[in-house]
C-alpha positions as a Python dict, from the first residue, in 0.01 Angstrom:
ca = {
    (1, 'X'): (0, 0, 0),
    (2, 'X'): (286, -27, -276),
    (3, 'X'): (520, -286, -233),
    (4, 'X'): (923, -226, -239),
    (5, 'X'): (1074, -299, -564),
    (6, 'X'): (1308, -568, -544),
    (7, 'X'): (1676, -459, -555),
    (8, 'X'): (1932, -610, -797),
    (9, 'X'): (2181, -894, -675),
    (10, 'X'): (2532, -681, -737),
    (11, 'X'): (2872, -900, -746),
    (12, 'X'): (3152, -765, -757),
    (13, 'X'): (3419, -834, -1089),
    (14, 'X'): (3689, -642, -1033),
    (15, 'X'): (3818, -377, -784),
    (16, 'X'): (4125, -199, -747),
    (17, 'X'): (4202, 101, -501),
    (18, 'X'): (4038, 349, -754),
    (19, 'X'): (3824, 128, -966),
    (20, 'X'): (3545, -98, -976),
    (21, 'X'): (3332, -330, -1247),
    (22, 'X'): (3047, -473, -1131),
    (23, 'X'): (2704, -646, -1233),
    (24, 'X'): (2389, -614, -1126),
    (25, 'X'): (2127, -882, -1205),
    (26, 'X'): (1795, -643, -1236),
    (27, 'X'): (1450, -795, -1138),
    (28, 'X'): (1369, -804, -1479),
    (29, 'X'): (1627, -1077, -1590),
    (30, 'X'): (1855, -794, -1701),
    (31, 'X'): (2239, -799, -1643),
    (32, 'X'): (2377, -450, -1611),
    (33, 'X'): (2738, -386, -1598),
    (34, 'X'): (2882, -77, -1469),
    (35, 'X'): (3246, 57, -1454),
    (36, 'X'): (3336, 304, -1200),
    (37, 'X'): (3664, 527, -1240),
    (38, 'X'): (3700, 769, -976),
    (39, 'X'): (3417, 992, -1021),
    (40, 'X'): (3295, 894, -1367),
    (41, 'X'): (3060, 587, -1353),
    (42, 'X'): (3006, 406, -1704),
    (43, 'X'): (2665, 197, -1701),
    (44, 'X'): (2626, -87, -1988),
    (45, 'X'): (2380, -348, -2110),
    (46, 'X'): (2509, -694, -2205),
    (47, 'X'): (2546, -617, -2560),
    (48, 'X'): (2749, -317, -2456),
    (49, 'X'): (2927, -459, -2204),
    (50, 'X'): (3041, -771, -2460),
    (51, 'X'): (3150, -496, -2703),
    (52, 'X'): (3338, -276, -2481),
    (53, 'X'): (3549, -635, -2332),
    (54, 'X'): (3617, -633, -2678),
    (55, 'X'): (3774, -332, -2737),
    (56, 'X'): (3986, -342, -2398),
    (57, 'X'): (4129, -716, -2496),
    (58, 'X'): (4229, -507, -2878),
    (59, 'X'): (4411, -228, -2650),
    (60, 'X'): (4575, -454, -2456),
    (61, 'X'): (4701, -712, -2736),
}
């Protein structure tokens, strides 16, 4: 019999009434970040994740 794949430890980083960022730590080590707007949900990897903080701290300077 296969065994369940663990699921990913989620915290929450942000949340307003029609948003939400949040990470998952995968049960391969990864860290997965994910952004959801409404009905769009944006999924990122570290690197991607680091990149797009980037580019919302030059929008909001």
């Amino acid at each position: 019999m296969a065994k369940d794949a663990p699921e990913p430890q989620t915290k929450v980083i942000a949340e307003t009434d029609n948003y939400l960022a949040w990470e998952a730590e995968e049960p391969d080590g990864e860290t997965t970040y994910h952004l959801e707007l409404n009905n769009v949900t944006l999924h990122f990897f570290k690197e991607e994740w680091d990149e797009f903080l980037k580019l919302a701290r030059e929008l909001i300077a």
